[in-house]
LOGU-382433 format. One line per 2 residues: number of its first residue (from 1); their letters; for each residue x, y, z of N, C-alpha, C. Coordinates in nm, 3 decimals. Example, Ala and Ser with C-alpha at 12.3 -4.5 7.8 and 13.67 -1.06 7.14 Angstrom:
1) AS) 1.319,-0.569,0.780,1.230,-0.450,0.780,1.320,-0.330,0.780 ~ 1.285,-0.225,0.708,1.367,-0.106,0.714,1.290,0.003,0.787
This chain:
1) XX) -8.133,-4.024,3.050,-8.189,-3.954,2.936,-8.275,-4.052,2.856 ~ -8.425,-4.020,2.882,-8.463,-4.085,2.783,-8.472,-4.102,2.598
3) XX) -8.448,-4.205,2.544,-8.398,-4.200,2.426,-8.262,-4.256,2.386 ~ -8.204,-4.271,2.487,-8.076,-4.296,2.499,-8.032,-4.408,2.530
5) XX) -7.970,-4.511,2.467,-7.940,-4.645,2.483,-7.771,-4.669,2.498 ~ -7.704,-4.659,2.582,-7.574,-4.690,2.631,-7.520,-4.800,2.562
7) XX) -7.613,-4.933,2.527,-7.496,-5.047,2.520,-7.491,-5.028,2.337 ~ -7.587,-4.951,2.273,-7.566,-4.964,2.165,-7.434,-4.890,2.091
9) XX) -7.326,-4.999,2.021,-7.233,-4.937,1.964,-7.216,-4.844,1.844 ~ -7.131,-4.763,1.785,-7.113,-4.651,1.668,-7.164,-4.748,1.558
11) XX) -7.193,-4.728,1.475,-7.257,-4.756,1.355,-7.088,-4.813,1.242 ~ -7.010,-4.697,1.283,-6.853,-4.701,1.206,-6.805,-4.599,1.261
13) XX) -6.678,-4.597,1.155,-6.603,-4.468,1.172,-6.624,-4.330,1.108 ~ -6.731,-4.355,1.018,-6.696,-4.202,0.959,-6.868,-4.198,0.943
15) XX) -6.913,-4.082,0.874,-7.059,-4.098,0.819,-7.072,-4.202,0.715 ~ -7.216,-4.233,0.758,-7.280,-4.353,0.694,-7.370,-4.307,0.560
17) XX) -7.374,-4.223,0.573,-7.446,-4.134,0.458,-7.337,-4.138,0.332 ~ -7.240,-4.058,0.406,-7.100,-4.008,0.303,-7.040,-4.129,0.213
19) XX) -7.042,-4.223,0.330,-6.931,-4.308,0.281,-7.010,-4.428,0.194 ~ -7.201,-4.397,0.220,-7.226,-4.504,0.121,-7.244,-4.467,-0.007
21) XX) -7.350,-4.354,-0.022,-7.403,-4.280,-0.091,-7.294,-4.206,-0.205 ~ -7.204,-4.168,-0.123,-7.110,-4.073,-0.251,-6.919,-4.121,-0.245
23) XX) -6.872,-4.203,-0.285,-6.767,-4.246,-0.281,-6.694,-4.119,-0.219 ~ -6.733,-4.003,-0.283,-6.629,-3.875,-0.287,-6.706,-3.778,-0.166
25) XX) -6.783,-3.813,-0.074,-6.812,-3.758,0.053,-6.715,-3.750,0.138 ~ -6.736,-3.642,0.199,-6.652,-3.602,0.332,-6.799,-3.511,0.385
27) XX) -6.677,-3.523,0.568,-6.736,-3.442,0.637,-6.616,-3.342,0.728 ~ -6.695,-3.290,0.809,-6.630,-3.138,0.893,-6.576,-3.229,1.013
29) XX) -6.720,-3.295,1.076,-6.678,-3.292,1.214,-6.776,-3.419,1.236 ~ -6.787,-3.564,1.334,-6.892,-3.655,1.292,-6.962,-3.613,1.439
31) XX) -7.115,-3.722,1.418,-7.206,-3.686,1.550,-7.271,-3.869,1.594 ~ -7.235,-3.867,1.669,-7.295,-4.019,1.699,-7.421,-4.027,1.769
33) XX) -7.589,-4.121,1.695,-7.709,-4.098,1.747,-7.683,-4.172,1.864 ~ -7.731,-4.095,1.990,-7.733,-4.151,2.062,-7.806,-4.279,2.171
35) XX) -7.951,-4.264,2.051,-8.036,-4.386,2.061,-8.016,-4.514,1.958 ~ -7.937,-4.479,1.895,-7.907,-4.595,1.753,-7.724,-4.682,1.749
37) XX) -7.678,-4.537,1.756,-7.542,-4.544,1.725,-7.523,-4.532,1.587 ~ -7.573,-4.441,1.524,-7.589,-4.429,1.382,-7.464,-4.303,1.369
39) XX) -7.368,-4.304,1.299,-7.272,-4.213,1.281,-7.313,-4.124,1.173 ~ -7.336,-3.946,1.171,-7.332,-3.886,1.090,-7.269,-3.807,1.068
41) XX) -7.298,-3.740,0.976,-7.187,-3.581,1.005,-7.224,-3.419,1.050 ~ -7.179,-3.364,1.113,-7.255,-3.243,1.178,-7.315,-3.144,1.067
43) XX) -7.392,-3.060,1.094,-7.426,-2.955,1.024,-7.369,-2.882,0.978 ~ -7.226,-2.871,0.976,-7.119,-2.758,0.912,-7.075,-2.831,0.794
45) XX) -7.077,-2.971,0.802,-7.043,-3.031,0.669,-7.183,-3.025,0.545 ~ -7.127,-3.037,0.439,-7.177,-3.027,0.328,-7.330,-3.131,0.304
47) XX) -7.321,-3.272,0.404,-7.424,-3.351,0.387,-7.514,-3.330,0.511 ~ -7.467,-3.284,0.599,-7.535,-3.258,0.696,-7.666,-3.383,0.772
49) XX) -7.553,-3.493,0.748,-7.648,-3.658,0.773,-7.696,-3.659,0.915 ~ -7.609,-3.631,1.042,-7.663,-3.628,1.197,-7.790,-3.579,1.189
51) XX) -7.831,-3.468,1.159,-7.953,-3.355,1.164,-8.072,-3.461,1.097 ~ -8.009,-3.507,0.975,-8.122,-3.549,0.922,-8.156,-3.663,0.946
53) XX) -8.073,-3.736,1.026,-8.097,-3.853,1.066,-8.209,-3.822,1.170 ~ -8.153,-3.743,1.292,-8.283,-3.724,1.364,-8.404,-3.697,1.324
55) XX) -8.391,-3.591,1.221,-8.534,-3.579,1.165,-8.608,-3.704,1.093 ~ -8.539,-3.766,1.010,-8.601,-3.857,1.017,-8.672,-3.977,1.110
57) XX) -8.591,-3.993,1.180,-8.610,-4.106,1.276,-8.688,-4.048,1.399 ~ -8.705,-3.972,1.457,-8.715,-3.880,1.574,-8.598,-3.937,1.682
59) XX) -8.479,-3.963,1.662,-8.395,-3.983,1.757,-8.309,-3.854,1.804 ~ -8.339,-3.811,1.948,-8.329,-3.659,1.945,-8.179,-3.625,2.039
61) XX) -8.123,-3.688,2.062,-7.972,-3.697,2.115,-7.875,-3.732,2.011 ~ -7.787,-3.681,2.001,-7.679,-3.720,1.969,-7.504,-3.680,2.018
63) XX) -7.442,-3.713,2.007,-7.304,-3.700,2.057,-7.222,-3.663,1.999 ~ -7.100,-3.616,2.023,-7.005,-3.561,1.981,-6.925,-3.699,1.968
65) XX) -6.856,-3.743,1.795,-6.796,-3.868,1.788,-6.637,-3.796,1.753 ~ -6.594,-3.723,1.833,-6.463,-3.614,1.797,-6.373,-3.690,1.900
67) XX) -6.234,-3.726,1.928,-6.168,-3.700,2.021,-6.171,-3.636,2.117 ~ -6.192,-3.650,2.252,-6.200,-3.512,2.359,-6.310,-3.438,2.372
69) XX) -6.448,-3.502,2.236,-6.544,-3.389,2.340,-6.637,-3.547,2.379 ~ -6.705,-3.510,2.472,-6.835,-3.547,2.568,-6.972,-3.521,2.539
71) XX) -6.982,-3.416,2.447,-7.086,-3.323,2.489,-7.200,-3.393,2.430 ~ -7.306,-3.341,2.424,-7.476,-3.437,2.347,-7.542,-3.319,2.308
73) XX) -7.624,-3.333,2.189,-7.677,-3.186,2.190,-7.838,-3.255,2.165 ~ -7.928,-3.192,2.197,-8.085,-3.266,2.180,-8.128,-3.189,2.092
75) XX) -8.157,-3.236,1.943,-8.261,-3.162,1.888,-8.414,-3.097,1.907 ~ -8.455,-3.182,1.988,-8.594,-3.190,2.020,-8.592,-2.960,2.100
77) XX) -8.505,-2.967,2.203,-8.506,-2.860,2.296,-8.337,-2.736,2.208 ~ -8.290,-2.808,2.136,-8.171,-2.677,2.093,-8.099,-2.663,2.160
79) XX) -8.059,-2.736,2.258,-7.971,-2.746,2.399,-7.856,-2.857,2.415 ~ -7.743,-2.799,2.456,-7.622,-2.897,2.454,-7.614,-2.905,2.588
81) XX) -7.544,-3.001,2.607,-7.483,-3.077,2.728,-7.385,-3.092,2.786 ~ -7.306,-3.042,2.846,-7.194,-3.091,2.884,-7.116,-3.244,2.880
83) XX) -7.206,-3.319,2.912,-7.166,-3.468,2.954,-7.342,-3.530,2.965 ~ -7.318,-3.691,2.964,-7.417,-3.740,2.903,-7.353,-3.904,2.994
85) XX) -7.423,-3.985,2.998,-7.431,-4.129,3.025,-7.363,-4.164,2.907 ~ -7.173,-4.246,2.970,-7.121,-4.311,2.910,-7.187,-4.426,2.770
87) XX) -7.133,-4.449,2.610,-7.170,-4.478,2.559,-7.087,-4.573,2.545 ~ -7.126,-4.745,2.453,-7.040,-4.849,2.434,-6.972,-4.800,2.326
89) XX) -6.862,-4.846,2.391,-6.712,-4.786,2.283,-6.748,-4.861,2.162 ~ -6.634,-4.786,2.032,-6.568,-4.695,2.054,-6.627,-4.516,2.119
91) XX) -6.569,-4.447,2.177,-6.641,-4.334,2.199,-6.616,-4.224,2.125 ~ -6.539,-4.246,2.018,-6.497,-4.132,1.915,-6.425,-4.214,1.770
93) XX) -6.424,-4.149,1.695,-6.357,-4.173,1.578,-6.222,-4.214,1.592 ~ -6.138,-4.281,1.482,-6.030,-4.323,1.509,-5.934,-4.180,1.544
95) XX) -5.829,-4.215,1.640,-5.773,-4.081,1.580,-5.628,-4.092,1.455 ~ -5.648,-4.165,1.387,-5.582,-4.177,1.281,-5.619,-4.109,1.177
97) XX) -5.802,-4.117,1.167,-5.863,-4.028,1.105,-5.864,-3.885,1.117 ~ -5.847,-3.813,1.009,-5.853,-3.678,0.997,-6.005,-3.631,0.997
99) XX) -5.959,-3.523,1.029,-6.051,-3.445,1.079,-6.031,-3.280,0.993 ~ -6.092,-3.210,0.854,-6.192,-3.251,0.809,-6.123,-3.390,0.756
101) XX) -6.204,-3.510,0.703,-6.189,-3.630,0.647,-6.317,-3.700,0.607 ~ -6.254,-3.840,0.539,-6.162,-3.888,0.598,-6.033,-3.851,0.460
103) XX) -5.903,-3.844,0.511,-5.759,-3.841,0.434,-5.798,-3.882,0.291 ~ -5.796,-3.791,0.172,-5.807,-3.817,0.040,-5.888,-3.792,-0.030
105) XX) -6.028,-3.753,0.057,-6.131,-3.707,-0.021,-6.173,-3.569,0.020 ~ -6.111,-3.500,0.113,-6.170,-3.400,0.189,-6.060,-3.298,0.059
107) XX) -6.193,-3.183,-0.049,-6.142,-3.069,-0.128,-6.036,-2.997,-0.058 ~ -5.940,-2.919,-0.136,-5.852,-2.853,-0.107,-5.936,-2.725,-0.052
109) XX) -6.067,-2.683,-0.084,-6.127,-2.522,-0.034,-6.239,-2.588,0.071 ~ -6.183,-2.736,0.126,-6.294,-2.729,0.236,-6.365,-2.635,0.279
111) XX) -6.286,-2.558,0.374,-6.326,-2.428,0.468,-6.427,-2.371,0.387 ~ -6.424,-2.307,0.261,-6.538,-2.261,0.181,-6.640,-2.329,0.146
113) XX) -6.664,-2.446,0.130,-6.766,-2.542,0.148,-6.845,-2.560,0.282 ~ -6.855,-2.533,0.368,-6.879,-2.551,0.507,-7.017,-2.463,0.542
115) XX) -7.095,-2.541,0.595,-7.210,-2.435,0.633,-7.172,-2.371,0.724 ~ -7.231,-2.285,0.752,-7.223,-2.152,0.800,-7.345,-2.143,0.926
C-alpha cells in the first residue's frame, strides 16, 4: 500500500489531539495513521482527530488501534480493509486502557455525546 510505512511506530497510547490540547478529552474508539503513526481518535468521538489528521496531512490510511481489529480504512477511496501490511508494534492500545477512555475522563452520558 502505497503511503504506508510499516517500521514507523504509534505516536502513544491514546489521541494526541485529546490528550494535549484538552486535559479533559476523551475518545470513543482510537485510529492509528498509517503513514506516520500518529494516534487519533475515530469519528464517533467528540474530537474527531484521525479524520482530521488525514485531512490535514493527506495521509490517507489509517488503522484500527483497538484490540482485535486489523482493519485500515483509506480516506482517499471510503473503503475499508480487512487486513493491511503488519505495523511496528505496539499494534493496539494498551488493553488496560478503557475503551470509551482513557479511565477518569470519559462523561457519565458518553453514548449521547458520540457522533452519529
Amino acid at each position: 500500500m502505497q503511503g504506508v510505512d510499516p517500521s514507523v511506530p504509534p505516536s502513544g497510547t491514546g489521541c494526541a489531539e485529546c490528550d494535549a490540547a484538552d486535559p479533559q478529552g476523551w475518545w470513543f474508539h482510537l485510529r492509528r495513521c498509517a503513514g506516520c503513526g500518529h494516534i487519533g481518535c475515530c469519528d464517533s468521538s467528540p474530537g474527531q482527530h484521525a479524520s482530521a489528521h488525514a485531512a490535514a496531512t493527506g495521509h490517507r490510511f489509517v488503522r484500527s488501534f483497538e484490540p482485535g481489529e486489523e482493519w485500515f480504512w483509506d480516506y482517499d477511496e471510503q473503503v475499508m480493509f480487512e487486513s493491511g501490511p503488519a505495523l511496528a508494534e505496539p499494534a493496539h492500545r494498551p488493553l488496560t486502557q478503557t475503551a470509551p477512555g482513557p479511565a477518569g475522563r470519559v462523561p457519565e452520558d458518553w453514548n449521547r455525546r458520540l457522533h452519529r
